[in-house]
One Martini backbone bead per residue (centre of mass of N, CA, C, O) as a GRO file, in nm:
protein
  138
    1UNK     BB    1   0.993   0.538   7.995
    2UNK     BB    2   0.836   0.282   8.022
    3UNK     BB    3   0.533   0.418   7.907
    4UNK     BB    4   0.723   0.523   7.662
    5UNK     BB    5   0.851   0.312   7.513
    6UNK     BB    6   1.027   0.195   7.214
    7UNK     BB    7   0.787   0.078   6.877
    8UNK     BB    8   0.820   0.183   6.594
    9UNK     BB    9   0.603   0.480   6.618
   10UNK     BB   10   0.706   0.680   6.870
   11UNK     BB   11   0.995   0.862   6.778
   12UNK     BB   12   0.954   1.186   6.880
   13UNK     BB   13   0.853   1.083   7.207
   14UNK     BB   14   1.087   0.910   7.271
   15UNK     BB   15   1.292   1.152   7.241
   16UNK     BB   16   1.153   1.395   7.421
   17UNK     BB   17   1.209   1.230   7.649
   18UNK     BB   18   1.530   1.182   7.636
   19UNK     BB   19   1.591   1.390   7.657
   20UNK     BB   20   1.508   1.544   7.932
   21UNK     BB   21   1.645   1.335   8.089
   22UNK     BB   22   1.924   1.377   7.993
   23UNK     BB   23   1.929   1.663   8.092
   24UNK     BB   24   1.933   1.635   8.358
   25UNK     BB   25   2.199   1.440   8.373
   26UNK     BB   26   2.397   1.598   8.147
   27UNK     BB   27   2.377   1.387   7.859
   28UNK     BB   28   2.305   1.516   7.616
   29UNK     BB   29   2.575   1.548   7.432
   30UNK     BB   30   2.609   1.236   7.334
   31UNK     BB   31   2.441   1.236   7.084
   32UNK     BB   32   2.596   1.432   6.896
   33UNK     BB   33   2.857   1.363   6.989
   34UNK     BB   34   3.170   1.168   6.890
   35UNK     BB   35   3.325   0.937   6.989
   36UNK     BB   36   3.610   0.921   7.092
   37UNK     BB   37   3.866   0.725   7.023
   38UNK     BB   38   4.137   0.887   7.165
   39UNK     BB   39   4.434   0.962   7.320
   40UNK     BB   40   4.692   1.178   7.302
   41UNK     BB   41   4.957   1.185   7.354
   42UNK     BB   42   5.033   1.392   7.615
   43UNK     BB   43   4.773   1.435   7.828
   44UNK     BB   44   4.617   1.573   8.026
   45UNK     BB   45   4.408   1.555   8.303
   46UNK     BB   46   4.155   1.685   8.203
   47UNK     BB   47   4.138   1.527   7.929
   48UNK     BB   48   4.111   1.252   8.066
   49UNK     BB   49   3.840   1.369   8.251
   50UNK     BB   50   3.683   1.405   7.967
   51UNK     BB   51   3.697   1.125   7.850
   52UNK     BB   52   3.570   0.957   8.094
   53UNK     BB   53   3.324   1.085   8.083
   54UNK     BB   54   3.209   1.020   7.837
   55UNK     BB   55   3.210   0.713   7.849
   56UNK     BB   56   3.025   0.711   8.069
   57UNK     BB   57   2.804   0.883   7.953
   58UNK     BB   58   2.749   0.683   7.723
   59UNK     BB   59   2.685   0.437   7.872
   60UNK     BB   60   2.397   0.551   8.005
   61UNK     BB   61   2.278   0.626   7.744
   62UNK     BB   62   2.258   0.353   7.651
   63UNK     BB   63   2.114   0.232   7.885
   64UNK     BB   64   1.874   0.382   7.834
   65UNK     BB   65   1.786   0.340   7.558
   66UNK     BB   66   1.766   0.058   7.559
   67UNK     BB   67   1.576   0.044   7.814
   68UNK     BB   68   1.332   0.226   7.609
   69UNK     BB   69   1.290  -0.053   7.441
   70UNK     BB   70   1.191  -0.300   7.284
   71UNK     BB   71   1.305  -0.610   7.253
   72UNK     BB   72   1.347  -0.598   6.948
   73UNK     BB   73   1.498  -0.360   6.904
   74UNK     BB   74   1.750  -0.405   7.141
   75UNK     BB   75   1.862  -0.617   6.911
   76UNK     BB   76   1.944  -0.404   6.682
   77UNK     BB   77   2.106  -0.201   6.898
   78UNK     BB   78   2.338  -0.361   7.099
   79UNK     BB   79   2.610  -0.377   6.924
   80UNK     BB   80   2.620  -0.126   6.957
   81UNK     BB   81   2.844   0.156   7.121
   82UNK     BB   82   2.736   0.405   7.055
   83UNK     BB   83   2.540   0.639   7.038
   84UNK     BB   84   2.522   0.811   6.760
   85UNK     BB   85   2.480   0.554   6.591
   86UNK     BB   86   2.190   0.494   6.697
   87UNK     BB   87   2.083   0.722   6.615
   88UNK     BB   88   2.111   0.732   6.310
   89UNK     BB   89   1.988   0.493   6.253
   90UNK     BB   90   1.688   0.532   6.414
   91UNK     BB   91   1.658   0.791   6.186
   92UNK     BB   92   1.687   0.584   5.912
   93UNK     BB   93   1.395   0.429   6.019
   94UNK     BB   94   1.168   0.644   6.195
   95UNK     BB   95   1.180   0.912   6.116
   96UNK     BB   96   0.920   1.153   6.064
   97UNK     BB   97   0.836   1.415   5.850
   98UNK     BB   98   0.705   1.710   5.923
   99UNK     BB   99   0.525   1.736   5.665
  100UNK     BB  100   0.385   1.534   5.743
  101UNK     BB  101   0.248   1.585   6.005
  102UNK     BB  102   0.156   1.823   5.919
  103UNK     BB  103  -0.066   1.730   5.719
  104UNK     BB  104  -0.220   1.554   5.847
  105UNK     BB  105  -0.345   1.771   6.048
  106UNK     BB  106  -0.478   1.977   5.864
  107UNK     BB  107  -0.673   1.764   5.753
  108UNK     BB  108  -0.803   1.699   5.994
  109UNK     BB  109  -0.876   1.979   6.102
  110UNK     BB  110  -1.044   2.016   5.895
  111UNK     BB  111  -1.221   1.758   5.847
  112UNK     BB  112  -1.390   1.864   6.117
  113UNK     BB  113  -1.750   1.800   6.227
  114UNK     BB  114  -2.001   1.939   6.402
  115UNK     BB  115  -2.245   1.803   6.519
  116UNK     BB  116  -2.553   1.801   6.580
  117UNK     BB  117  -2.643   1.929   6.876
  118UNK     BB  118  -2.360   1.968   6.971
  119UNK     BB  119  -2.098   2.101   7.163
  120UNK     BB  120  -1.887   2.379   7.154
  121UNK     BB  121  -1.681   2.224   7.370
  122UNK     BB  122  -1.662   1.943   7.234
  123UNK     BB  123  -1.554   2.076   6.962
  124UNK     BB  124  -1.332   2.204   7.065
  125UNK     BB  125  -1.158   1.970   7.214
  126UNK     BB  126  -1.086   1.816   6.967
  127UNK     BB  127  -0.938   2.021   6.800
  128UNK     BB  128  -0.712   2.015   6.975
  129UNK     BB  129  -0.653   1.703   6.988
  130UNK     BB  130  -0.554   1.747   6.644
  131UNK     BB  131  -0.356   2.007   6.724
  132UNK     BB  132  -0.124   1.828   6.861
  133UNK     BB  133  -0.204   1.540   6.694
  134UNK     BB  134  -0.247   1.194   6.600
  135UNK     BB  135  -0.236   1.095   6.907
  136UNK     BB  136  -0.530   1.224   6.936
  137UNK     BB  137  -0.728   1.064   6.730
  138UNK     BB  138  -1.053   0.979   6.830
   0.00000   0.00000   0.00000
C-alpha cells in the first residue's frame, strides 16, 4: 500500500489493493457490513466474542485504510470511527463511474494509429497498455 497511497486520483486501483490486503487478513467483512452499535443484555459469550472480534478488525481495517493515504486525505476522515463510513463517504467522492472508464478507453484505443514504418509488435504492445486502462496511456 505504500507504492499505491491513496491521492484523490486512483481511488478504484488503490480500493483493489485494499481488498487484497483486507482478504489476506481475513477482515474484508468490515467494508461492507455496519459497524455493530451494542450488544443485547443477556448475549452469550460467542456473541460477545463475535462483537470484540469485528471492533478489533474494524479498528485495524481502519488503521490500514488511513495509513495507506496521503497526509490530506487523512485529515479528512480521520474523525470517522467505523469502515464502511468511511469507505461511503470517499465513494460519493472518488469514484469514477465504470460507464466512463469504458468510453474513455474504448476512445482512445480505436483512435490508436499505427505509425508507418513502426513495428507491429510494438503496436501491439501499446494496444494491450490501452486496453488495461487510462493509467496505461503513455
Amino acid at each position: 500500500m505504500d507504492t499505491n497511497k491513496f491521492n484523490g486520483t486512483n481511488y478504484n486501483d488503490w480500493l483493489r489493493n485494499l481488498k487484497i490486503i483486507l482478504d489476506f487478513e481475513n477482515q474484508g467483512y468490515v467494508l461492507d457490513k455496519p459497524l455493530p452499535t451494542a450488544l443485547p443484555k443477556g448475549s452469550s459469550p460467542e456473541e460477545r466474542v463475535t462483537f470484540d472480534k469485528w471492533l478489533e478488525d474494524n479498528r485495524k481495517t481502519r488503521s490500514i485504510i488511513l495509513a495507506s493515504m496521503t497526509n490530506e486525505i487523512q485529515k479528512q476522515y480521520d474523525r470517522l470511527d467505523d469502515v464502511p463510513s468511511i469507505m461511503l463517504s470517499m465513494k460519493e467522492v472518488y469514484v469514477v463511474p465504470d460507464r466512463h472508464i469504458r468510453y474513455t478507453t474504448i476512445k482512445a484505443f480505436f483512435g490508436t494509429k499505427m505509425a508507418e514504418r513502426s513495428s507491429v509488435q510494438s503496436h501491439g504492445v501499446k494496444m494491450l497498455g490501452k486496453a488495461r486502462g487510462p493509467e496505461n496511456w503513455a
